[in-house]
MMTF fields as JSON, N, C-alpha, C and O atoms, coordinates in Angstrom:
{
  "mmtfVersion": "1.0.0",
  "mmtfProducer": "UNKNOWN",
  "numBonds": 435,
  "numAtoms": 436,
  "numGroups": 109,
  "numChains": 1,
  "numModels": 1,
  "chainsPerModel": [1],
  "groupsPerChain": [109],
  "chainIdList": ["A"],
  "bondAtomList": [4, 2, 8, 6, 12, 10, 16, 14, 20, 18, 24, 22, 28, 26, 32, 30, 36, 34, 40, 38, 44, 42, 48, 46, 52, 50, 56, 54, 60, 58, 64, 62, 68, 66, 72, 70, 76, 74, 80, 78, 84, 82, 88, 86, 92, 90, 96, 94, 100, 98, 104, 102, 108, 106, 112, 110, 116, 114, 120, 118, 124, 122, 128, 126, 132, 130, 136, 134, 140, 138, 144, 142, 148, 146, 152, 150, 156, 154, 160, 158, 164, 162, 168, 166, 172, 170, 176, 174, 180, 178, 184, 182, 188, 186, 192, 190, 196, 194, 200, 198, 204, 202, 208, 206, 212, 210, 216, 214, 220, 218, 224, 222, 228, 226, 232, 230, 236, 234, 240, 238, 244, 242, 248, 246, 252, 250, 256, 254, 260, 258, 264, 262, 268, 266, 272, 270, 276, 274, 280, 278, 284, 282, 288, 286, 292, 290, 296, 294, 300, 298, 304, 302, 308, 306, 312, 310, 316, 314, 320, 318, 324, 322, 328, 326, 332, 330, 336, 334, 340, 338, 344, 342, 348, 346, 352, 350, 356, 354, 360, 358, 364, 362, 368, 366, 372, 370, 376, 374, 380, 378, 384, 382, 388, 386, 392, 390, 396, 394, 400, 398, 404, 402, 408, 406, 412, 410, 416, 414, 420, 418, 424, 422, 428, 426, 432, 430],
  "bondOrderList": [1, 1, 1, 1, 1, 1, 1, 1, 1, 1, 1, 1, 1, 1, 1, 1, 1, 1, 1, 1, 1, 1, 1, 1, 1, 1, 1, 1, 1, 1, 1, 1, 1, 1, 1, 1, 1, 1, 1, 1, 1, 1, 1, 1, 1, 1, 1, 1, 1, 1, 1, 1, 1, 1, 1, 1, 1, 1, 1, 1, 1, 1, 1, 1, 1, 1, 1, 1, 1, 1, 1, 1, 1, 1, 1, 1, 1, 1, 1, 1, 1, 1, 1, 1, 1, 1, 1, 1, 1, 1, 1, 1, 1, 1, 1, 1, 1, 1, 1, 1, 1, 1, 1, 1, 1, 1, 1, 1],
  "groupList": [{"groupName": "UNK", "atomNameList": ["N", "CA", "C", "O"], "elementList": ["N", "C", "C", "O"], "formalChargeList": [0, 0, 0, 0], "bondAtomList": [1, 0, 2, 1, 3, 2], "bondOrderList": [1, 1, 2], "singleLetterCode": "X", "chemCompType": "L-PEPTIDE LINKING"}],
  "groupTypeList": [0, 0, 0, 0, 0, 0, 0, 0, 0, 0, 0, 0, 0, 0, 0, 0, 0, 0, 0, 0, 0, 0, 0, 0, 0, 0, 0, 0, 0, 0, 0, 0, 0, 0, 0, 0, 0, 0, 0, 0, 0, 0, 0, 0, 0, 0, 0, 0, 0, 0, 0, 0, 0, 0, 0, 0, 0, 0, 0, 0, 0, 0, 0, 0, 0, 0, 0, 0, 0, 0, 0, 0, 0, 0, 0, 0, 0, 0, 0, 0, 0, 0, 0, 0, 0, 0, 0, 0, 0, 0, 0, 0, 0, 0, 0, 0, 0, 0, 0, 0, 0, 0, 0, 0, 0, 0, 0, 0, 0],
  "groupIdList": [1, 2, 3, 4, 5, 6, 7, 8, 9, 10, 11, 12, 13, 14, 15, 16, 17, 18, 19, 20, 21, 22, 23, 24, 25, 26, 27, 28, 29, 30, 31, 32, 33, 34, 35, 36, 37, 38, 39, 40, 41, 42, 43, 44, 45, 46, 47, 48, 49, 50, 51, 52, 53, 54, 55, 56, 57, 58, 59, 60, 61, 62, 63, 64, 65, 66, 67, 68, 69, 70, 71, 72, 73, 74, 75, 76, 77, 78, 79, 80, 81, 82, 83, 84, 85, 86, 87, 88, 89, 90, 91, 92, 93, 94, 95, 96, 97, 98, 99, 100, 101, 102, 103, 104, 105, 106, 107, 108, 109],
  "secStructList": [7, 7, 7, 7, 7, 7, 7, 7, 7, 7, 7, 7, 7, 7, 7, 7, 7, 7, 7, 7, 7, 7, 7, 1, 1, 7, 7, 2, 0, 0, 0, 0, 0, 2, 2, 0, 0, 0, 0, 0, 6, 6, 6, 1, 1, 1, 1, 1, 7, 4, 4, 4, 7, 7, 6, 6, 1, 2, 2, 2, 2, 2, 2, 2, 2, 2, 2, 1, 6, 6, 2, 2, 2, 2, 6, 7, 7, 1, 1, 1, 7, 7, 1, 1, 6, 6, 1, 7, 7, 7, 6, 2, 2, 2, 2, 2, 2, 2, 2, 2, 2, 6, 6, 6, 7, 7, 7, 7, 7],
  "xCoordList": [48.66, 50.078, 50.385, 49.615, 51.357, 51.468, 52.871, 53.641, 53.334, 54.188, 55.296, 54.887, 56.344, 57.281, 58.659, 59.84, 57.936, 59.031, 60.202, 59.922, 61.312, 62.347, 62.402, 62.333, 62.591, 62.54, 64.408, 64.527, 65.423, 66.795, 66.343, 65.745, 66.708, 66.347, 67.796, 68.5, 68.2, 69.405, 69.305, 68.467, 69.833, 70.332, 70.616, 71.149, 70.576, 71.123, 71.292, 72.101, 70.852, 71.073, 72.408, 72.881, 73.524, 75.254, 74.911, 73.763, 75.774, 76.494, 76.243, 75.985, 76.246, 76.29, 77.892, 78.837, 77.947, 79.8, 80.129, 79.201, 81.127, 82.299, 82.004, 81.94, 81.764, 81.532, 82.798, 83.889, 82.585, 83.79, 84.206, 83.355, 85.425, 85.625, 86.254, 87.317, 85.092, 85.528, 86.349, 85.9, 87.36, 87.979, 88.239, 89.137, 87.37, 88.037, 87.944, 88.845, 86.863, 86.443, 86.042, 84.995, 86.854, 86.615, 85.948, 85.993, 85.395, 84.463, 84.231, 83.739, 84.863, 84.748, 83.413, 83.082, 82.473, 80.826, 80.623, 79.945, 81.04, 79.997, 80.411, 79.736, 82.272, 82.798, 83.725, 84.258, 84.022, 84.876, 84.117, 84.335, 82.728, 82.348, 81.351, 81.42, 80.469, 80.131, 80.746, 80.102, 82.387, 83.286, 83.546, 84.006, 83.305, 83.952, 82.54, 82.798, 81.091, 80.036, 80.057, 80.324, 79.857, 80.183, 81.026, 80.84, 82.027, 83.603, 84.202, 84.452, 84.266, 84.614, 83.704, 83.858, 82.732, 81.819, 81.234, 80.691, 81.281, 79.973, 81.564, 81.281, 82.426, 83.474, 84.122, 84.554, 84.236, 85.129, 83.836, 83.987, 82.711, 82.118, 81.707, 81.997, 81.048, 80.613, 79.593, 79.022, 79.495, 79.96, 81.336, 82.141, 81.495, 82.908, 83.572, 83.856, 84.321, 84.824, 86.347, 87.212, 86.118, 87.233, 88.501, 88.715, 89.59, 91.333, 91.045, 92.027, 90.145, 89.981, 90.032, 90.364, 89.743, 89.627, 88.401, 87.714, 87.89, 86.252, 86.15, 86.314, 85.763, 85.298, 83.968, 83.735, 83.528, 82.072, 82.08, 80.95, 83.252, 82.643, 83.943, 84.903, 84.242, 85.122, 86.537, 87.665, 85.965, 87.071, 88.576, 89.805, 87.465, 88.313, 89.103, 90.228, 87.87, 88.793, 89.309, 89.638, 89.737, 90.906, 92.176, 93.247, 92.093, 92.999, 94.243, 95.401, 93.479, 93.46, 94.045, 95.178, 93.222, 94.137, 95.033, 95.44, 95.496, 96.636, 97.737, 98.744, 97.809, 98.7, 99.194, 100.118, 98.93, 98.787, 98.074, 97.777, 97.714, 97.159, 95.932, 95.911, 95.014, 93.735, 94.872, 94.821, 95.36, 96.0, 96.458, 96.319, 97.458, 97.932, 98.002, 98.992, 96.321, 95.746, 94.892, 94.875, 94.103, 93.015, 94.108, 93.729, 95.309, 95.978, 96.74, 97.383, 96.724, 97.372, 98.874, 99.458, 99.644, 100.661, 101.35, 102.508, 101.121, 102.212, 102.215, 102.174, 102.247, 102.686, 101.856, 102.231, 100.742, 99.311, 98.581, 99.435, 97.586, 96.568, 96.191, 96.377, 95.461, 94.905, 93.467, 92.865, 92.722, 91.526, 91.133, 91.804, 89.705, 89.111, 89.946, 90.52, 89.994, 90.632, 89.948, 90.61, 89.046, 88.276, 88.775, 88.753, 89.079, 89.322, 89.58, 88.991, 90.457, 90.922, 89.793, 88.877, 90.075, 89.047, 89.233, 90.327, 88.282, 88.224, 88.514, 87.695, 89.614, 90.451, 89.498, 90.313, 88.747, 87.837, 88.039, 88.505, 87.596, 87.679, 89.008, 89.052, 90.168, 91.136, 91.911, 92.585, 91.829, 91.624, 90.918, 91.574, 89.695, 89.278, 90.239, 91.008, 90.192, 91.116, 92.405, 92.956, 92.957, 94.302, 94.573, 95.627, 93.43, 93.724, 92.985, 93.135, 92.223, 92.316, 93.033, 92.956, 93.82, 95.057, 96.21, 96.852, 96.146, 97.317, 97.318, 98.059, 95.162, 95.123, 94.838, 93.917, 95.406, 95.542, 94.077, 93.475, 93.697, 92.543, 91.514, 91.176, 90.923, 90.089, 89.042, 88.772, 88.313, 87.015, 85.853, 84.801, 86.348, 85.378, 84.236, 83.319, 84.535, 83.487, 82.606, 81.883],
  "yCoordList": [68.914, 68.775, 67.296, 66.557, 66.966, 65.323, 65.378, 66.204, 64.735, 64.644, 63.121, 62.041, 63.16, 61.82, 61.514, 61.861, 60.814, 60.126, 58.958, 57.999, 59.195, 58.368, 58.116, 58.922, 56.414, 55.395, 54.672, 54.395, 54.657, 54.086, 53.14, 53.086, 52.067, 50.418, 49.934, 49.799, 49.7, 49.046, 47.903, 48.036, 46.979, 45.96, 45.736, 44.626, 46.111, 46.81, 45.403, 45.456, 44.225, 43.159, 42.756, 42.605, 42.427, 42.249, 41.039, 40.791, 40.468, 39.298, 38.139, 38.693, 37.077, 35.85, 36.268, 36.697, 36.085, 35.774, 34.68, 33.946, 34.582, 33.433, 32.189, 32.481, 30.614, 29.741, 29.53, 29.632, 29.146, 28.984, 27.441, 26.811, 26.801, 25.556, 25.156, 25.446, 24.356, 24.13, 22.845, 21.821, 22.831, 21.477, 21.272, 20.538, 21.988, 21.959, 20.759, 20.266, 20.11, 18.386, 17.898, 18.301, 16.988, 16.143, 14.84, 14.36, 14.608, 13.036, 12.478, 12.981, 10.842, 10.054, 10.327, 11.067, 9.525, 9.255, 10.894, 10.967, 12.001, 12.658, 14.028, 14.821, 13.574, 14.212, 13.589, 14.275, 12.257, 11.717, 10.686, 10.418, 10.06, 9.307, 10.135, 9.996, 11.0, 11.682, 12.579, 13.065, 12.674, 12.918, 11.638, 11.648, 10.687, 9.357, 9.311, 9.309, 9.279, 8.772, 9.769, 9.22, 11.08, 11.974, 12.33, 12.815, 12.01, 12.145, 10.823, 10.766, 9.748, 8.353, 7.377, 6.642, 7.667, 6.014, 5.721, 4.633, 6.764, 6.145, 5.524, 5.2, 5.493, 4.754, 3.705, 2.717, 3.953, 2.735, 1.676, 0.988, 1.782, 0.304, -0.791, -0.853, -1.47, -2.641, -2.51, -1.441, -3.361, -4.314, -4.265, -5.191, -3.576, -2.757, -2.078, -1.309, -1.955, -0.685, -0.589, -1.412, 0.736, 1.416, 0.935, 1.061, 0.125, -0.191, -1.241, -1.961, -1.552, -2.864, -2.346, -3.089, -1.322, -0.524, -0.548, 0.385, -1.08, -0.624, -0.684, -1.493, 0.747, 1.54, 0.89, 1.495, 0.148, 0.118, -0.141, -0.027, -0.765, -1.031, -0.757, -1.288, 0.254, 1.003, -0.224, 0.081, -1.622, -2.3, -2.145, -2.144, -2.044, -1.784, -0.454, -0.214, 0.486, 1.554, 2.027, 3.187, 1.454, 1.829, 1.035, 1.345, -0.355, -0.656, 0.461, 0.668, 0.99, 2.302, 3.254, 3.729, 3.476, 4.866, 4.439, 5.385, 3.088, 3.041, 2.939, 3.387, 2.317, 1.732, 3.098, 2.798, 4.065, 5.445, 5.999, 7.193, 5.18, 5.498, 6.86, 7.83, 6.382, 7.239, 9.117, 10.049, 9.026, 10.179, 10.766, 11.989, 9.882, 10.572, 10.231, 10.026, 10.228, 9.93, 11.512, 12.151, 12.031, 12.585, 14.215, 15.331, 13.9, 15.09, 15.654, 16.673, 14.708, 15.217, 15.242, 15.823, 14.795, 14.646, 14.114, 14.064, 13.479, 12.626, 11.511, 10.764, 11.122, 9.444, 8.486, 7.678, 8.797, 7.975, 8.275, 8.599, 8.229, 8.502, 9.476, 9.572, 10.799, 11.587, 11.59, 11.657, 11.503, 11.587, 12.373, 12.687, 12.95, 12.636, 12.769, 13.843, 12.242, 12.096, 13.845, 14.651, 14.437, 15.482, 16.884, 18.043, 16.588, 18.164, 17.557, 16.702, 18.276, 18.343, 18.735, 19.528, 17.971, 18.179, 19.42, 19.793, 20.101, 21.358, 21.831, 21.713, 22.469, 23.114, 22.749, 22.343, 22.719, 22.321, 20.808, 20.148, 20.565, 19.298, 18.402, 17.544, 19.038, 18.203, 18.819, 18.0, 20.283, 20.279, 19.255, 19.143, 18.534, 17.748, 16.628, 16.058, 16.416, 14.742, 15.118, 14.381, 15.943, 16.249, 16.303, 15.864, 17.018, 16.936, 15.29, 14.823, 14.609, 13.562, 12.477, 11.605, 12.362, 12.393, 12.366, 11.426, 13.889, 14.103, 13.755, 13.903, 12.902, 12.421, 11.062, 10.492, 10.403, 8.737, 8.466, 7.62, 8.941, 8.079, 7.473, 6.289, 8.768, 7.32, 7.42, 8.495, 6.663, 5.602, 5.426, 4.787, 6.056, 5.654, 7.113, 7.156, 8.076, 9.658, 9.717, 10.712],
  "zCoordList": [7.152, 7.287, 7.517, 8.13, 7.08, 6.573, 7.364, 6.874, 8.392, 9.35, 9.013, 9.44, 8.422, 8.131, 9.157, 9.159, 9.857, 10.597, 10.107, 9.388, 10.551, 9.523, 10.739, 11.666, 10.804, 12.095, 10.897, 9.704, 12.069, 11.511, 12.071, 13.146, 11.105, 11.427, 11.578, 10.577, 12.669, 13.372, 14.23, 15.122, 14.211, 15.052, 16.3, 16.306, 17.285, 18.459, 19.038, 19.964, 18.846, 19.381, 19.398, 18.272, 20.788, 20.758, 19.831, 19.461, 19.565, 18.959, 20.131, 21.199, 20.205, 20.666, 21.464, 20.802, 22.708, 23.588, 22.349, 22.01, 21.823, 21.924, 22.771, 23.965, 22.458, 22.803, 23.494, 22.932, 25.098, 25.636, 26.042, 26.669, 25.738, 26.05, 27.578, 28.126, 27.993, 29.65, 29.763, 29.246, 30.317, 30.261, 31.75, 32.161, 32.576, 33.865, 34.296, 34.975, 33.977, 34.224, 32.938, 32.431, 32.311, 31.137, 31.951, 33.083, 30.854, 31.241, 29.982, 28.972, 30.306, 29.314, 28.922, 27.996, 29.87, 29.128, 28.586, 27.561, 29.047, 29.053, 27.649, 26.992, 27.775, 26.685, 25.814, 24.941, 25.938, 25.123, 24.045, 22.864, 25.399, 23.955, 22.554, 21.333, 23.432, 22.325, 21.078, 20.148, 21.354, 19.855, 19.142, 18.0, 19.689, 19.622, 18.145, 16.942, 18.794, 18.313, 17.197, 16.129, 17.101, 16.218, 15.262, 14.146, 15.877, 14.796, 13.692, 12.489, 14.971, 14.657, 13.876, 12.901, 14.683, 14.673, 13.577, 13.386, 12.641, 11.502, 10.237, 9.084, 10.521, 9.613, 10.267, 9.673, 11.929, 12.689, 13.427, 14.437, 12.683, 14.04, 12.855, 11.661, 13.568, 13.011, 11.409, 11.193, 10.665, 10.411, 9.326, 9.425, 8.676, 8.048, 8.205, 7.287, 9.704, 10.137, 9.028, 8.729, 8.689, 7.948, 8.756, 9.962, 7.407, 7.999, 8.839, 9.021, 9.358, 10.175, 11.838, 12.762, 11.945, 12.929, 13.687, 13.271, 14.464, 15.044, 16.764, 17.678, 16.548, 17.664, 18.844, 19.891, 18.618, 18.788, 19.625, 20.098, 20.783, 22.288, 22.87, 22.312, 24.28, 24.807, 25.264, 25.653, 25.044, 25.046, 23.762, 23.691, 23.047, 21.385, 21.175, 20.736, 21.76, 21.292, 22.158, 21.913, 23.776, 24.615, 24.204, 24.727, 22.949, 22.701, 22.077, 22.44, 21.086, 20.573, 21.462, 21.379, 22.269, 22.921, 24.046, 24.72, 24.464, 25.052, 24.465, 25.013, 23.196, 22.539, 21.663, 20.907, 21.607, 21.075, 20.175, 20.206, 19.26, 18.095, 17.891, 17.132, 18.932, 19.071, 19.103, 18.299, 19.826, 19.708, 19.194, 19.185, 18.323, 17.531, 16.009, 15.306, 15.614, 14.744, 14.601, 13.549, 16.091, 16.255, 16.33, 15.974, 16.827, 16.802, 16.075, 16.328, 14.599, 13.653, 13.89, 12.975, 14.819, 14.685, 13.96, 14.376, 12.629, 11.645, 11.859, 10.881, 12.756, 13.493, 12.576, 11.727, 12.969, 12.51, 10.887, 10.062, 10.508, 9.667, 10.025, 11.238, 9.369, 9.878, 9.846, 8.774, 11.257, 11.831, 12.637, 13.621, 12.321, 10.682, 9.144, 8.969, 8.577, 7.44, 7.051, 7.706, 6.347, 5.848, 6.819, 6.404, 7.759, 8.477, 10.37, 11.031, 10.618, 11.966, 12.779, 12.559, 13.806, 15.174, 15.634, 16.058, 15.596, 16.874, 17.864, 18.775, 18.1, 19.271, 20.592, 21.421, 20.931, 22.112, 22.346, 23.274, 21.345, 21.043, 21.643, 22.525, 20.69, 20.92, 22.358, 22.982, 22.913, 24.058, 25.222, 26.258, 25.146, 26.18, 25.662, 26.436, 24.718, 24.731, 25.06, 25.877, 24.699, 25.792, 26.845, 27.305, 27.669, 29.303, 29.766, 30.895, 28.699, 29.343, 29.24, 30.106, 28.195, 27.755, 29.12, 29.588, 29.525, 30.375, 32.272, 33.244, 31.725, 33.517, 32.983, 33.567, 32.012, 31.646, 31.405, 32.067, 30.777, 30.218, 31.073, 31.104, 31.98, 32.894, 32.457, 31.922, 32.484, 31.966, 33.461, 33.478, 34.369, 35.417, 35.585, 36.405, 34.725, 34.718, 33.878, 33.811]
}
């Protein structure tokens, strides 16, 4: 007698949670420059920065984000160019630059 077990091959593994965005503490070093280095930098630094624009040392590009530009370049608001030119920054994303944004830009975290 020859006995056939049917084994259902299912998945049972959940899904990955939803990546959640923490903005409870934004930090320059620790979340602003790495969009900066990622998003920005390989068109705005040295030695040809794109428009005459370059990022490459936090003196330059706070010129940038006091004077408004960084903002509302990165937020698509109209005002500016849109950056990234190829596709809008990521709701997380432009979440941390907003709330740091809305505690002035500090540079000392």
């Amino acid at each position: 007698m020859v006995t056939v077990f049917a084994i259902a091959c299912t998945n049972n593994v959940a899904p990955p949670p939803p990546q959640t965005c923490d903005t409870s503490i934004v930090s320059y070093h620790n979340d602003i420059v790495p969009l900066i280095l990622s998003s920005c930098f390989s068109c705005h630094s040295a030695p040809s920065p794109s428009a005459g624009i370059n990022l490459a040392d936090s003196a330059s590009f706070f010129f940038y984000v006091n004077e408004g530009s960084f903002y509302g370049a990165v937020s698509w608001d109209g005002s500016y160019a849109l950056m990234p030119p190829d596709a809008k920054l990521d709701d997380c994303s432009m979440a941390k630059i907003t709330k740091w944004k809305n505690e002035g830009y500090p540079a000392n975290q």
